[in-house]
C-alpha positions in Angstrom: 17.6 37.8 -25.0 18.5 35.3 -27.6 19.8 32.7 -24.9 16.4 33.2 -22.8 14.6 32.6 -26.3 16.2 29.7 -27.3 16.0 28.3 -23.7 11.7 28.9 -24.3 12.0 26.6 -27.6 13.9 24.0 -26.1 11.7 23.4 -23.1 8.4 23.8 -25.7 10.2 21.2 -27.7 10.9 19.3 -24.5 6.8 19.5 -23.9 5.7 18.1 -27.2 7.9 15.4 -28.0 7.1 11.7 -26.3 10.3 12.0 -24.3 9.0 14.0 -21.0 6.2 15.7 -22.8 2.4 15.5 -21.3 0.7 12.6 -22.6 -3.6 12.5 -22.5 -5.1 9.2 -22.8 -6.5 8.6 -26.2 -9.4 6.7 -24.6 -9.5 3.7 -27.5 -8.5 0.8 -24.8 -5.7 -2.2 -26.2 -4.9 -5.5 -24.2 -1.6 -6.1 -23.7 -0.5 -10.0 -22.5 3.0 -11.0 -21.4 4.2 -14.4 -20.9 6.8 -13.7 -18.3 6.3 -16.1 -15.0 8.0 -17.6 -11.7 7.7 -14.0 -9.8 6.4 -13.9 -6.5 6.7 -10.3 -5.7 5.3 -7.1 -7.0 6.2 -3.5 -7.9 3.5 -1.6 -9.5 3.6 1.9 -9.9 2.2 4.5 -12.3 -1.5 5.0 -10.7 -2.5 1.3 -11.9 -5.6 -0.3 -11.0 -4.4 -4.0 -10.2 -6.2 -6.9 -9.5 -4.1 -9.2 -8.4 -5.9 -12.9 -8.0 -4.3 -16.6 -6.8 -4.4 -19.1 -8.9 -2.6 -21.9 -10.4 -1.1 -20.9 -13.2 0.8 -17.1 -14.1 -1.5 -14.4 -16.6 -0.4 -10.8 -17.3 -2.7 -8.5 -18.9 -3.1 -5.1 -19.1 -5.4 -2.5 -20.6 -4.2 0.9 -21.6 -5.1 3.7 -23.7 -3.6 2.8 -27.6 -0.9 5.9 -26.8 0.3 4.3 -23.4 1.4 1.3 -25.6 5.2 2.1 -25.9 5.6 3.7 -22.4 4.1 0.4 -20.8 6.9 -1.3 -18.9 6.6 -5.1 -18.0 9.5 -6.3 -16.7 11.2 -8.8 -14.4 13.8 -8.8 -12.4 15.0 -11.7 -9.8 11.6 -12.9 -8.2 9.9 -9.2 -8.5 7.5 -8.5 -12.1 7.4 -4.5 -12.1 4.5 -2.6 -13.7 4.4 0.9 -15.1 4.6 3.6 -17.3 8.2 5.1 -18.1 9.7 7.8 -16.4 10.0 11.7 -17.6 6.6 12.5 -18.8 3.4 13.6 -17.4 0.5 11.4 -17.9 -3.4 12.8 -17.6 -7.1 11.2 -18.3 -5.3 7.6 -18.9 -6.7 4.5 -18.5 -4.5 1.4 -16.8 -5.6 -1.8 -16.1 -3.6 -5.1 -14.9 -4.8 -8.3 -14.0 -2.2 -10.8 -12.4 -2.7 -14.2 -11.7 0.0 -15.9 -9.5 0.4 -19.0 -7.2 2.0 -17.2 -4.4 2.9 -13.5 -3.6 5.8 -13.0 -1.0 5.5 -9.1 -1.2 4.1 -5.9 -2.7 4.9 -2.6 -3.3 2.7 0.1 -5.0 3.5 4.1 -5.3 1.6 6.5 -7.3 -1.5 6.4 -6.6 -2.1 2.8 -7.3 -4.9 1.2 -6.2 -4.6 -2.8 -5.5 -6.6 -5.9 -4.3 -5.5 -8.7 -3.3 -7.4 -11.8 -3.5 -7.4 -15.2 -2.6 -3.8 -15.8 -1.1 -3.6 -18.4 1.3 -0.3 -19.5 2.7 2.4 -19.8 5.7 5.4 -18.0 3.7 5.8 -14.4 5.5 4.8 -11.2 3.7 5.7 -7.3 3.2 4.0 -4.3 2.0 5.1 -1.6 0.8 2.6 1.5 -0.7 3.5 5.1 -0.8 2.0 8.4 -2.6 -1.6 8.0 -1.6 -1.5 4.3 -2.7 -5.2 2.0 -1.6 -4.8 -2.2 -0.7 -7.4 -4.0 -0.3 -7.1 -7.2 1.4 -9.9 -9.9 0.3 -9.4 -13.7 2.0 -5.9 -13.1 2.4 -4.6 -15.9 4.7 -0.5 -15.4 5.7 2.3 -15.7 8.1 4.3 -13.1 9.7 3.4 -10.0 7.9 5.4 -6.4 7.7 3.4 -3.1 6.5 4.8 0.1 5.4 2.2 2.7 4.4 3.6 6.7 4.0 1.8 9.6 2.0 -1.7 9.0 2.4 -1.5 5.4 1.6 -4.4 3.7 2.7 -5.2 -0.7 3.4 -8.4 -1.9 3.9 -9.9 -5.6 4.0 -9.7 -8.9 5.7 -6.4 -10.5 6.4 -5.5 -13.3 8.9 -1.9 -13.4 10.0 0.6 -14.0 12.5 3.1 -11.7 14.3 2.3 -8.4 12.5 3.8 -5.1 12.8 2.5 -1.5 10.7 4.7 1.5 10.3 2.9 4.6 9.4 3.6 7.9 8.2 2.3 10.7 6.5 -1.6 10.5 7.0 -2.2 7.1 6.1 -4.8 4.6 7.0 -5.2 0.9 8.0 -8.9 -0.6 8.3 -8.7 -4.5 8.9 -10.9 -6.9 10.1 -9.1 -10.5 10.6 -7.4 -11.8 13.0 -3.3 -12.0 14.4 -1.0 -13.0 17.1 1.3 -10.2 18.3 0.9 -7.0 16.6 3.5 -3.6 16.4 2.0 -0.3 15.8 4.6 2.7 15.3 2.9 5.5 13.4 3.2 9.1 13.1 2.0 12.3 11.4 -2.1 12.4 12.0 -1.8 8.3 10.7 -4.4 5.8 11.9 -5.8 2.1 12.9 -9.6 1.0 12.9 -8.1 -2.7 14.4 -10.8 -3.5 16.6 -12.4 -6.0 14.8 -9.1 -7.5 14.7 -8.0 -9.8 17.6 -4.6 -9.9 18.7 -2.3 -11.0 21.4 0.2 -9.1 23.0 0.5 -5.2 21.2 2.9 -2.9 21.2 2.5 0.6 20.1 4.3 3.9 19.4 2.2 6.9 17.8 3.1 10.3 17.6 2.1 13.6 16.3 -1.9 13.4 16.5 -2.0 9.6 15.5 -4.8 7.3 16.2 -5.0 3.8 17.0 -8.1 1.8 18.1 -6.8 -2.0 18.7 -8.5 -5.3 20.3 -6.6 -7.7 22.1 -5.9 -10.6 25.1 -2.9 -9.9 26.7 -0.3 -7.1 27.5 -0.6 -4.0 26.0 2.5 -1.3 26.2 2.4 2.1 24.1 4.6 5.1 24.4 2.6 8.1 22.8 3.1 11.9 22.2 1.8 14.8 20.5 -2.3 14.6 21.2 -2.0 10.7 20.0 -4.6 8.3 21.3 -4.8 4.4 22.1 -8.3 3.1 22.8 -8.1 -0.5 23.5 -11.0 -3.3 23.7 -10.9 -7.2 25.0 -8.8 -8.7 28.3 -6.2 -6.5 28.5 -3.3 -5.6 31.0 -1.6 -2.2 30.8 2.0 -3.1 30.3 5.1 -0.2 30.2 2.6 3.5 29.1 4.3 6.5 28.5 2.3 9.2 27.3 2.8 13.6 26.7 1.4 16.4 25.1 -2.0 15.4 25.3 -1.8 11.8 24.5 -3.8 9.4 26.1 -4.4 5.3 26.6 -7.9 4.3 27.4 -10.5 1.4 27.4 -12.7 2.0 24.4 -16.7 2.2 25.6 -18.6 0.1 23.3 -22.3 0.5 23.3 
């Protein structure tokens, strides 16, 4: 009985202390600024709301309730700045804001619940993406080379975003909405994800869906898909049916537009 008792005041001291305790957002707002610079990647995490802009010159600030202030982490490592909260605690009604200015941006990656847009990129250089735990991108005059996309747990993108060769890998439920336009694209998705691409022209495509996953593409040139699991292709644009394999209810068909 004693053990079980003292076991009770070590987790309620474990609650209330800042140290993986539950911390509420006081709601009086602070700016934070850092100076660090010469990163071209980004790890954001921490259900941030980032605005991440082009420009000429590097700027870091933040906005956070006056508690958040010591769990704030800004940090850099290599080519990648990282933005969060610290680990072990529980964080409810907050408030957190970044703004990053940057010349060029190689690669993101978001989780928890952050919510991105990216604006004003324009280059060559290839680029990844990486967003996880119900995680929204939106893409605004976003102008790059070859181009890898991850999305898992809900994540969702959304936007306009001229590329090259791009390829998508979905899991989980997540989403991808993109207007634009590409050379040869890669679909492999799974787990009820999908693809509104059919404002977005592309070359030869290639896709792989599975369990309920949905993809609606538009393109000139060959199209090969190998689908199962009540997945469905609908396809727009001069098109000729390459290598389809298709079961459990699947299907591959021109979409009718009226």
């Amino acid at each position: 009985m004693l053990y079980r008792l003292a076991l009770l005041c070590s987790f309620a001291l474990f609650l209330t202390t800042g140290c993986g305790g539950l911390i509420i957002g006081s709601g009086h707002l602070v700016t934070i600024q850092s100076d660090i610079k010469d990163f071209e990647r980004l790890d954001i995490s921490s259900a941030f709301e980032a605005d991440v802009v082009q420009g000429n010159r590097f700027s870091i600030e933040l906005e956070v309730d006056d508690n958040l202030r010591e769990f704030v982490v800004v940090e850099q490592k290599k080519d990648v700045l990282r933005i969060g909260l610290r680990p072990f605690a529980v964080y409810t009604n907050t408030t957190t804001r970044v703004k990053i200015v940057m010349p060029r941006l190689k690669g993101i990656e978001v989780s928890g619940a952050v919510k991105a847009t990216l604006d004003g990129f324009c280059s060559g250089h290839d680029f990844s993406l990486d967003a996880s735990g119900a995680s929204t991108i939106q893409f605004k005059k976003f102008l790059i080379g070859k181009t890898d996309i991850h999305l898992s747990g809900a994540s969702e993108i959304t936007g306009a975003l001229d590329t090259g060769d791009i390829s998508f890998h979905l899991s989980g439920a997540s989403k991808a909405t993109i207007k634009g336009s590409g050379k040869t694209l890669e679909i492999d998705a799974s787990g009820a994800s999908s693809f509104v691409m059919d404002a977005f022209p592309v070359q030869n495509t290639w896709i792989k869906l599975s369990g309920a996953s949905h993809a609606r593409v538009s393109l000139k040139g060959r199209l090969d898909a190998d689908l199962s699991g009540a997945s469905t292709v609908l396809y727009s644009g001069d098109v000729k049916l390459g290598d389809i394999e298709t079961s459990g209810a699947s299907s591959v068909r021109r979409h009718s537009q009226k």
